[in-house]
N, C-alpha and C positions, 0 to 999 in steps of 0.2 A: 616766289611769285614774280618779284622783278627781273629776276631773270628771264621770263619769258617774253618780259615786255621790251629789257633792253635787245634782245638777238631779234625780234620781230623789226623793233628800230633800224637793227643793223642791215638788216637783212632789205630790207628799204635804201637805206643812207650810203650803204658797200657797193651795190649794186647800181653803179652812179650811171647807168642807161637802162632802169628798170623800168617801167610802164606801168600804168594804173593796174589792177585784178581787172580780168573781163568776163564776160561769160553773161547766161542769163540775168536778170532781171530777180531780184529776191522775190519769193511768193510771200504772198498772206498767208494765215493761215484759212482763210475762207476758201483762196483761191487754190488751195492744194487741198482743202478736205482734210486738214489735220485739226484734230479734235484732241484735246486734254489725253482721252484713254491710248490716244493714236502717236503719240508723242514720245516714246518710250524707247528701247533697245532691242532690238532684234541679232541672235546671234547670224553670223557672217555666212556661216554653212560651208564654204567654199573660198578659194582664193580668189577668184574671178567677181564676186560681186562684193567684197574688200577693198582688192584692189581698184576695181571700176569705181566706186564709191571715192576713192584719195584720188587718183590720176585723174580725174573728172575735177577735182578741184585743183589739182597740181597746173592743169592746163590753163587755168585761167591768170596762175603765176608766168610773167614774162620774162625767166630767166635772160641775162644776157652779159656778153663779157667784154664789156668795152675797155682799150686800154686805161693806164693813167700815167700821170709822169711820173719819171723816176724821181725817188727819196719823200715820195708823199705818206703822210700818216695821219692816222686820223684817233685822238683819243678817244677811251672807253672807258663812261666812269661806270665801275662795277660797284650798283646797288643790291643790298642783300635782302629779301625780304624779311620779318618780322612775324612771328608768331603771332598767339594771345592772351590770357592771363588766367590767375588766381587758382592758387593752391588753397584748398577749401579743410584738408586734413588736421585734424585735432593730433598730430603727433606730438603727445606732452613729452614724449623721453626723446625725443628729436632734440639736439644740440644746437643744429646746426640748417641754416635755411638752402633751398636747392631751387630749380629753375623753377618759376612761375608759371604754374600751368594753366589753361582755360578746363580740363578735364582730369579729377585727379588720378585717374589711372591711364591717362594717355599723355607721356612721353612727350616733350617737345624739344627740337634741334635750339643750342645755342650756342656762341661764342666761348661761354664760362660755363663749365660742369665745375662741382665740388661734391667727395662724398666724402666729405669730414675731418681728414685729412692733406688731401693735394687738390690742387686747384690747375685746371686747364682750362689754357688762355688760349685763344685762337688772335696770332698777331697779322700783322701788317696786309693779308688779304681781306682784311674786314671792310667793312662798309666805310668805314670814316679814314680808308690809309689815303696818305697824301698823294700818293704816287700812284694814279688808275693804270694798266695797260694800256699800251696802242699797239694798231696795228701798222708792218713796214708792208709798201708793196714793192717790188721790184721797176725795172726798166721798164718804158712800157717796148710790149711786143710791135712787130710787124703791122704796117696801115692795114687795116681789114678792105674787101673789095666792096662794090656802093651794093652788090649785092650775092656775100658772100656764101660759103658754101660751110656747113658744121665742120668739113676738118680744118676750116683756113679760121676759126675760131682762134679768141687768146684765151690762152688757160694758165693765169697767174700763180707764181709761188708766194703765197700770204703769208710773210712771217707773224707768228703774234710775240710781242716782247715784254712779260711780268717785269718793271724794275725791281721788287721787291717779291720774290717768291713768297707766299705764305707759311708761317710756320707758328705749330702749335708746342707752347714753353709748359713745362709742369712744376710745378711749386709746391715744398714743404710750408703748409699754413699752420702758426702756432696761434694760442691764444696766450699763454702769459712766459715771454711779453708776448705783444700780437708783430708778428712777423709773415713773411711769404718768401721762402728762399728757395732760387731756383736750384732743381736738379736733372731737369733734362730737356732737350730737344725732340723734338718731332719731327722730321721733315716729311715732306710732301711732294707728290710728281711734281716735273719742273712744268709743263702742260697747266697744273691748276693755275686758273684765275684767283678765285678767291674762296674763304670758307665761309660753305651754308649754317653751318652749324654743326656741332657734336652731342655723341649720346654715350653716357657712364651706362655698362650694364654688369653689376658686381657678381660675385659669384654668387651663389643662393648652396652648392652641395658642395662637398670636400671632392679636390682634383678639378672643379673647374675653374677657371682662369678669371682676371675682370679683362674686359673689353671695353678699348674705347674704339664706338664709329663715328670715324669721323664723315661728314656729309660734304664733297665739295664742287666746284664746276672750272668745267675747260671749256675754250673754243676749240673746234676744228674748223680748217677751210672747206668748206664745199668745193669739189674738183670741176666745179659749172660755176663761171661766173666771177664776181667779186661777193660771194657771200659768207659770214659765217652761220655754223650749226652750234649749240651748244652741244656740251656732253656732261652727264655727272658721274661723279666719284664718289666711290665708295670706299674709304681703307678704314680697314678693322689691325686695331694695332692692341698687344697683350701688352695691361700696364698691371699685371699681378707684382709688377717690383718696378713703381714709378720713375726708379732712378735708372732704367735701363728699358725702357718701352721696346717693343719688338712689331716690329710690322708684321702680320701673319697672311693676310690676301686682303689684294685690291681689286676691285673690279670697275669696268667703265664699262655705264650705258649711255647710248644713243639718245637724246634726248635733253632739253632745258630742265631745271628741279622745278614743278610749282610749288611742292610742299612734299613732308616728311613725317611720320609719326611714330613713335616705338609703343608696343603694346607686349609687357612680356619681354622672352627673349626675341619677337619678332619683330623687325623693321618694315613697314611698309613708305616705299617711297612711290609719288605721284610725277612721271616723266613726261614730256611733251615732245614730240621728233616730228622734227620738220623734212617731209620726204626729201630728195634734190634728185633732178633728172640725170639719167645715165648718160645722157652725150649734152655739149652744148649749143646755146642757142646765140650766137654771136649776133651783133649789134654793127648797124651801117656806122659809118663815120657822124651822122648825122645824128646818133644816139637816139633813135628808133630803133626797136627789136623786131627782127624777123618773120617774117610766118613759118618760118621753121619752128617746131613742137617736139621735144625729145620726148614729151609725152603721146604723141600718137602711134609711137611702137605699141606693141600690146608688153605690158609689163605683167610681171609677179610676184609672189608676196615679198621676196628679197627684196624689191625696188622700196618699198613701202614702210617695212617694218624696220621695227629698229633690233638693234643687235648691241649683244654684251661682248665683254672677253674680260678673262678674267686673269689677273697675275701676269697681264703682257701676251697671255697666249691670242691661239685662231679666234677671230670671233665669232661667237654664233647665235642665230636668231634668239630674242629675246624671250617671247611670244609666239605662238603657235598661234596659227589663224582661226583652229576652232574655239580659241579662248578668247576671240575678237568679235564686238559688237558694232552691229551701223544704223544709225538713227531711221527708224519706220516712218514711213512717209513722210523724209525729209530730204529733199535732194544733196548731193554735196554742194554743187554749183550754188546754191544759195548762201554760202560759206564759203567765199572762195580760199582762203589760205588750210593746205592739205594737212594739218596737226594730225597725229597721232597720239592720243593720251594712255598713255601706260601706266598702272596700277603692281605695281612688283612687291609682293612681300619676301621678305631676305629671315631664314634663322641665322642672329647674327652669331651663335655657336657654331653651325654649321651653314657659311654660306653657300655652299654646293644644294643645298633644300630650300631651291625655290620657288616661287610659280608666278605668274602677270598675266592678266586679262589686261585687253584696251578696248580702245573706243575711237571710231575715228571720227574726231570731233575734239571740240575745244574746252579746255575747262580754266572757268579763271577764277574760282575760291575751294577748298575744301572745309571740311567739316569732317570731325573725330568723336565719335563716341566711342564708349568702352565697347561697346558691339559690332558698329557700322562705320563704315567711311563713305559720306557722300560728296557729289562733284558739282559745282553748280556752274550757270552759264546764260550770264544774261542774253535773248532771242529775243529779237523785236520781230520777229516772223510773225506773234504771237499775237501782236497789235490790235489784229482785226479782232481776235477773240475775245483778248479782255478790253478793247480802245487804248493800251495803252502798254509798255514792254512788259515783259516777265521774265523770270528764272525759271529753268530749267533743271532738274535735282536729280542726279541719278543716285539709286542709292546700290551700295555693295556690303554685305554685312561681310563680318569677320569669320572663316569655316578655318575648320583644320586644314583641308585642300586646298584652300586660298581663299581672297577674295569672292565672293560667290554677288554676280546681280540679282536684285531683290525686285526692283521698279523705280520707274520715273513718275516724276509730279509735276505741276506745271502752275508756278505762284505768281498772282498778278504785280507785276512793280518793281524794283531792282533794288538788291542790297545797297547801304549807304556804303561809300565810298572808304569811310574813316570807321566802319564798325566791325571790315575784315569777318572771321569766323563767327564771334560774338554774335553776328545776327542770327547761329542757326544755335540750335539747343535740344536734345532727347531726354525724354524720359518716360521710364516705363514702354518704351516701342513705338512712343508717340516721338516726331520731330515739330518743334516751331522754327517756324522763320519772320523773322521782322523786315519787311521791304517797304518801297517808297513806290507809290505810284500817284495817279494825278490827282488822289481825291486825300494825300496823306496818307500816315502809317498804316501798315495793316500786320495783325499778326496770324499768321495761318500756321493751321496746326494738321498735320498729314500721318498717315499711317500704313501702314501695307497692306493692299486690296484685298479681302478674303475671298474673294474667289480665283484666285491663282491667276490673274491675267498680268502677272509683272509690273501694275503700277501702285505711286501710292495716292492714294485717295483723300481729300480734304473732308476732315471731319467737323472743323468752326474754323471761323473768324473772326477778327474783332477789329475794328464795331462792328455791329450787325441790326439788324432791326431791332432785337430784344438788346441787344446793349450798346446804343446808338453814341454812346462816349465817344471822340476821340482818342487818339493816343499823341498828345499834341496840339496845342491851340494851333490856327493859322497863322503860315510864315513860320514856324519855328522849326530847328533843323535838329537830328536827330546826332545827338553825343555821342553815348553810349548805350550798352545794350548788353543783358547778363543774365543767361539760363542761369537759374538754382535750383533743381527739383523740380517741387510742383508751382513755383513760382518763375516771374519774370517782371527783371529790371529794366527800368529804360529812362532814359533823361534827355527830354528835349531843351531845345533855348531860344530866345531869340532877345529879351531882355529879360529874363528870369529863369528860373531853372526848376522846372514841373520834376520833380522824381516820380513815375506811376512803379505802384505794383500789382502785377497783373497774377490773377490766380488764374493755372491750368488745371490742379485738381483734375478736373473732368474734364476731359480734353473737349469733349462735347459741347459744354456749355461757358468756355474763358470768360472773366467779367476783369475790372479794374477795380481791384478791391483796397486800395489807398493810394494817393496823391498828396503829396507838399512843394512849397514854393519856395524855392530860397533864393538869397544875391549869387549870382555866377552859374556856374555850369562843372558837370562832371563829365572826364573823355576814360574816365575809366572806375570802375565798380570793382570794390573788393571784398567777401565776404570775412567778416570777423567773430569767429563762433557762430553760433545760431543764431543768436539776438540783432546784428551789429553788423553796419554796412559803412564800409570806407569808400569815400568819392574823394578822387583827385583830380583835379582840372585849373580851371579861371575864376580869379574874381572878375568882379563885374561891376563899375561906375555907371548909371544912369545918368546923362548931363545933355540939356537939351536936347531930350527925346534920344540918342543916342546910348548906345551898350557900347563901353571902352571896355577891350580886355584891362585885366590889371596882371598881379602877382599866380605866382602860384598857390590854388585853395585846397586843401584838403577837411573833407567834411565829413565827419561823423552821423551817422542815420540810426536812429532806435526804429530798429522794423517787427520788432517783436506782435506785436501787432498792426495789422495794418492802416486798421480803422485811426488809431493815434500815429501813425506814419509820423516821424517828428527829425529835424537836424536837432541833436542835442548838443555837438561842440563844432569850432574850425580854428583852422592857422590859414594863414595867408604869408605864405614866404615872399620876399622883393615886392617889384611897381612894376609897371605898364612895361613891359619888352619881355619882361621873365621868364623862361624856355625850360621844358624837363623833356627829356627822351622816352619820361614815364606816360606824357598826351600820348603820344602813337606807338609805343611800342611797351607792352607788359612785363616784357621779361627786365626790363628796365625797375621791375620795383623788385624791390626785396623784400619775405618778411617770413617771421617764426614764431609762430602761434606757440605760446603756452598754456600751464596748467594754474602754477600758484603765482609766476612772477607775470609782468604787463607783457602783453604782446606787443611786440617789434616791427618797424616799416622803415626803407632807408629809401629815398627818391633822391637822383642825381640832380641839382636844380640849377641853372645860369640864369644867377642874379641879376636883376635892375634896380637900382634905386637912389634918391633924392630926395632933393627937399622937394615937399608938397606942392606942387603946381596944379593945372587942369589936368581933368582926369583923361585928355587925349594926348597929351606930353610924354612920349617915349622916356621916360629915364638910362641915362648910360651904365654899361656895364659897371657892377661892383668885384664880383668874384664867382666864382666856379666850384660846386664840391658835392658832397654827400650829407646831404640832410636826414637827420633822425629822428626819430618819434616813437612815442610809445601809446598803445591806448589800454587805460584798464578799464577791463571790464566786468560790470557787474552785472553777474548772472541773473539774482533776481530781482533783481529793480534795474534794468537795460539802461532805461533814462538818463540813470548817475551816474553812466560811464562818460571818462571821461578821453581826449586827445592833450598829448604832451610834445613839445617840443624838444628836445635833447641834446641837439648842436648842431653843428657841423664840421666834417673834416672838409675843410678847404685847399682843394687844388690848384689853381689858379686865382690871383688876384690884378686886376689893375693896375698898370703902376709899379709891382713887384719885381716881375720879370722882363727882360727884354722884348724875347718874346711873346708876351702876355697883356699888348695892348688894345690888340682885338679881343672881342669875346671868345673864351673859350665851348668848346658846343659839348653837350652832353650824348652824342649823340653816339651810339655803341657803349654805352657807360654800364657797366654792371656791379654789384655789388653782393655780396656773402657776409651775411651772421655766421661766426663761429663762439657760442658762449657769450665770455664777456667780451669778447674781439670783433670786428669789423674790417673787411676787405675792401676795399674801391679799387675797382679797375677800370682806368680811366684813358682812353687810347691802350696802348703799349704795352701800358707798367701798374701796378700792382703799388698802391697805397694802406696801412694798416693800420688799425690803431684802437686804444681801451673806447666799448661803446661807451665809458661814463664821462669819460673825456676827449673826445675825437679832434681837439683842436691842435693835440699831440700826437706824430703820427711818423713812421718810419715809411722813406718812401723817395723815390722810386726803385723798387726792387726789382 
C-alpha cells in the first residue's frame, strides 16, 4: 500500500517543473446525477471508451522534463506496507506458530515464512534497512528554447542505485537446543527495491514441489520526464530442498503492489499503473510546462494498460480490455491522476494460468474474504449525497475463471486511518464495514443486490432509530476493529477504553449486545478459543483531566457472553515512551494456540522505564526484545482464565552496546513458536532461544 503512496510522492517531487492536476472542477454527486445504484462498474466494451476514460485524466497530468544539475540525488525511503491480523485456527497438532492472519483461510505476504522447519527471512530490502535507495540523475542536457518544440525535449537517464540489494536467507530452525542455521541464499533481480513480502505454499500431492513466492517491487524511469513508475515482482523459487532453492520463473508487472493475497494454490495480486505519455512534454526555462499534451494524439489500449513479461522475455499486455471496467456516471476528469488497478490471479504451480481484470480508477485499501476480494476508495464526490465523504466498495468474488465483479456499494464516512482492512469483515455473504463520518462510527452491513443489477445493497446500520446507541462516546477515536463471525469488535478511546460487541446474527437487525470500560486502549484484538479475547495496546494515566499514554497493555476479555462483557486479567510492560511494532502491524504478534498446554503470544516491545514520576514524563529507554506470555484458558468457567508473563529475550540493551544508545525500534520484528523454542528476528538476524527461559539465547545467527 505504501508503495503506491511513495511513487505518487515521487512522481510529484522527480518531476521538479511539474504543475498542479488541471482539468474540470470535481462534481457532486447532485450535480452529475450519480445515485448509490449509479455508482458501480461498467464493463469498457471497447478500447476507445477505456482509453478515453485514462487519457482524459492523463491529460490533466502536466508531464514535463526539465533539466537538473549534474550528480544530484535524491533519497527514497522504501516503506513496506503491513498486512493484518489473527489467526483464529484451533490447530492442537500444530507445533509450530505461522504468519498472522486477519482471515484464516487467506494467506498473507510477509517478511518471515516458517513451515516447521526453515525459516525465510527476507533481509536488507525490508522496511527498516538503513540504507533506502536514491536516485542518480545525469548531466543536465542542453538549455530548452522559452518556447520549445517536443523533440528539443530533455529525456534523462535515471539511474536508480539499491546499496544493499535485497536478499532472502533460509535457516535450519531447531528446537532442542533452539538454534537457526543458515543454509542458503536467495538472491533477487538487481532492479528490486525491496521485499513486499513472501508466501510458503507446500506440496499437498506426491511429485509436487514446495514453492516459495516471493512478492517484490522495482522502479522504472518513465522515458517522459523526470518520473518514476513502479513495477512488481513476482519470483516463484522451488525450495523442495531448502539448502539449494531454485528460482523456476519470474515475472514483472506494470504497476505499484497495493496488496496481495494467496487463497489455495492461487495468488492474487492487486497492481496500480500509472499510464506515462508516449512523447514528451518539455518545460520553458522558467519551469512552467507547455501546452504541448502528448495526450491529445488519439491513443490505444497499449498506451494505458499495463504489461507483464515473464523470465526476461517480450512483454505483453497484461489485461485484455474486455476484462476492463470504468466507473458509470463518473467522469475520469474528476480523478485527475490516470491509475489503472489491476486484479491479477497467478496459479503459483503454474504461472503461465492466469487471468486480471481492472478498473480504471484508484483503490487505496483491499479486503480478503475466503470468497471475495473487495477494493475500496474513499470519494468525496459523494458529499452531496450523504453531507459528508464515503467509500466506494467494489466487490470481485473468487471464480475458477478469475476474479469475476459482483457490485459496488457506496458507505457513508471513511475508513479509520490505523484500522487498515480490519474495518471490513464477511460473513455468511454479508460484508460489514466500520467508517467514520460527521456524526461518528457507523457500521454498515451490505450484500449483493438480488436482482442482478451489479450492486451491493445496504441491508442495516448501526445506530439506527431502533438502536439509537453509539459506537463510541463523543470525541473518542476509534482503536481497533475485528470481524469474528456473527460478531464484531471494536475499541474506542479517548480517556478510557469502551470494548463494544456488536451482534450481526441478523444482518438485518445489528444491535450492541455488550460493552465494558477499562484503563487504556486496545490497537489490536486477538481471538483466544471461543471464550477469550486478547487486546494489546496502551495503558492509560488520567492526571488533570489528561490521558498519558503509558506502557505496553495487554488485556484479557471473558466475551463468552456478552451481557457479562468483563476484562478478567492485564500486564502492562515499561512507562510512558514504550513502542511495539505489534500497535500497527499484526504480523508482528506471534502466537499458537493449543489443546492441553496454555496458549502462547510473543510481542516484540521497546522498553521505557524509571523511577515513578508524573504520568506525562517520557521515561528513557531500558531495553529492546521479545516478550512472552501465556494465557490459560478455561473452558468452562472463561472468567478464570488467566494472562502470564514468561520473560523476555532481550535484544538490545542501554548501556550494553556501543551501538545501543539510542532506542532500538521494533519495527519489522518477527517472531516464530517452534515447541519448546522461540525465534526473534530482529533486523537482519535471527535470535533463539528455550521458551521457559529466553533470557538465554544463541544469537545473532
Amino acid at each position: 500500500m505504501n508503495a503506491v503512496r511513495w511513487t505518487l510522492i515521487l512522481a510529484f517531487l522527480l518531476c521538479s517543473a511539474c504543475t498542479e492536476p488541471v482539468g474540470p472542477a470535481p462534481q457532486t454527486a447532485a450535480s452529475s446525477g450519480v445515485a448509490a445504484a449509479g455508482a458501480g462498474l461498467v464493463p469498457a466494451q471497447a478500447d476507445e471508451i477505456f482509453v478515453e476514460y485514462v487519457s482524459s485524466a492523463a491529460r490533466g497530468w502536466q508531464y514535463c522534463a526539465a533539466p537538473m544539475a549534474e550528480g544530484v540525488s535524491i533519497a527514497l525511503r522504501m516503506d513496506v506496507g503491513s498486512g493484518n491480523a489473527g489467526d483464529v485456527a484451533s490447530a492442537a497438532d500444530i507445533t509450530y506458530s505461522t504468519t498472522n492472519l486477519q482471515e484464516v483461510s487467506v494467506d498473507e505476504a510477509d517478511r518471515v515464512k516458517f513451515d516447521g522447519e526453515f525459516l525465510y527471512v527476507a533481509e536488507k530490502g525490508w522496511s527498516n534497512s538503513p540504507s533506502p535507495p536514491f536516485v542518480r540523475f545525469p548531466a543536465a542536457g542542453p538549455d530548452l528554447a522559452a518556447e520549445p518544440t517536443p523533440e528539443a525535449a530533455y529525456l534523462p537517464e535515471i539511474e536508480i542505485v539499491p546499496p544493499d540489494p535485497p536478499v532472502i536467507r533460509v535457516l535450519a530452525a531447531g528446537e532442542e537446543p533452539p538454534r537457526a542455521e543458515p543454509v542458503a541464499r536467495i538472491e533477487l533481480l538487481e532492479r528490486v527495491t525491496h521485499v513486499d513480502g513472501m508466501y510458503l505454499l507446500p506440496h499437498h500431492r506426491a511429485g509436487e514441489e514446495d514453492w516459495l513466492a516471493i512478492v517484490a517491487s522495482a522502479l522504472e524511469p518513465v522515458p517522459v520526464g523526470r518520473m518514476l513508475r513502479g513495477r512488481t515482482v513476482l519470483q516463484l523459487v522451488d525450495v523442495s530442498n531448502p539448502a539449494a532453492p531454485t528460482t523456476e520463473s519470474t515475472l514483472e508487472l506494470d504497476g505499484d503492489l497495493v496488496a496481495s493475497r494467496r487463497i489455495g494454490d492461487r495468488l492474487y495480486l492487486v497492481t496500480q499503473h500509472l499510464p506515462a505519455p508516449r512523447q514528451p512534454i518539455p518545460c520553458r526555462p522558467d519551469g512552467v510546462a507547455t501546452a504541448v499534451s502528448a495526450w491529445d494524439e488519439p491513443a490505444d489500449a497499449a498506451d494505458v494498460l499495463p504489461w507483464i513479461s515473464v523470465d526476461g522475455g517480450e512483454p505483453e499486455q497484461l489485461v485484455d480490455i474486455e476484462h476492463c471496467f470504468v466507473p458509470d456516471a463518473l467522469r475520469a476528469a474528476e480523478w485527475p491522476v490516470p491509475h489503472v488497478t489491476t486484479v491479477t490471479a497467478i496459479d503459483l504451480r503454474d504461472p503461465s494460468d492466469r487471468v486480471s481484470v481492472c478498473v480504471a480508477g484508484f483503490a487505496s485499501q483491499i479486503y480478503a474474504s475466503a470468497s471475495a476480494l473487495y477494493l475500496t476508495h474513499a470519494d468525496a464526490r459523494f458529499r452531496a449525497l450523504y453531507a459528508e465523504q464515503a467509500e466506494r466498495i467494489h466487490k470481485f468474488a473468487f471464480a475458477p475463471e478469475g476474479p469475476s465483479y459482483r457490485g459496488t456499494g457506496i458507505v457513508p464516512g471513511t475508513l479509520a486511518w490505523n484500522t487498515g482492512s480490519f474495518a471490513l469483515g464477511e460473513h455468511d455473504g454479508v460484508l460489514g464495514v466500520v467508517t467514520r463520518g460527521l456524526e461518528g462510527y457507523r457500521l454498515t452491513l451490505l450484500r449483493e443486490s438480488a436482482d442482478g443489477e451489479r450492486s451491493l445493497e445496504e441491508l442495516a446500520h448501526l445506530p439506527n432509530e431502533a438502536e439509537p446507541a453509539p459506537i463510541g462516546k463523543p470525541g473518542e477515536q476509534l482503536h481497533s476493529v475485528r470481524f469474528m463471525g456473527e460478531r464484531v469488535y471494536a475499541v474506542t478511546f479517548r480517556q478510557i477504553d469502551p470494548l463494544y460487541i456488536i451482534d450481526r446474527s441478523d444482518p438485518e437487525r445489528p444491535y450492541i449486545a455488550g460493552e465494558v470500560e477499562v484503563p487504556g486502549f486496545s490497537d489490536y484484538l486477538h481471538p483466544i478459543g471461543a471464550n477469550l479475547l486478547l487486546g494489546v495496546g496502551k495503558d492509560v494515566i488520567v492526571e488533570s483531566g489528561m490521558a498519558w499514554y503509558q506502557g505496553i497493555k495487554l488485556e484479557l476479555f471473558d466475551v463468552s457472553d456478552p451481557r457479562t462483557l468483563a476484562s478478567i486479567d492485564s500486564l502492562v510492560v515499561g512507562m510512558r515512551g514504550s513502542q511495539s511494532a505489534a500497535l500497527s502491524d499484526h504480523h508482528a504478534v506471534a502466537y499458537l494456540a493449543a489443546s492441553a498446554a496454555p496458549h502462547r503470544t510473543a510481542v516484540p516491545i521497546a522498553v521505557h522505564e524509571g523511577p515513578p514520576g508524573a504520568a506525562s514524563l517520557f521515561q528513557p529507554w531500558s531495553h529492546t526484545g521479545l516478550h512472552l506470555f501465556e494465557i490459560d484458558e478455561n473452558e468452562t468457567a472463561p472468567a478464570l482464565s488467566s494472562l502470564r508473563d514468561v520473560g523476555a529475550l532481550v535484544r538490545a540493551e542501554a548501556g550494553v552496546e556501543s551501538d545501543q544508545q539510542a532506542p532500538s525500534s521494533t519495527e519489522g520484528d518477527r517472531a516464530v513458536i517452534q515447541g519448546g523454542a522461540v525465534h526473534y528476528i530482529h533486523g537482519d538476524a535471527v535470535w533463539s532461544a528455550r521458551w521457559r527461559s529466553p533470557e538465554t539465547f544463541i544469537g545473532p545467527q
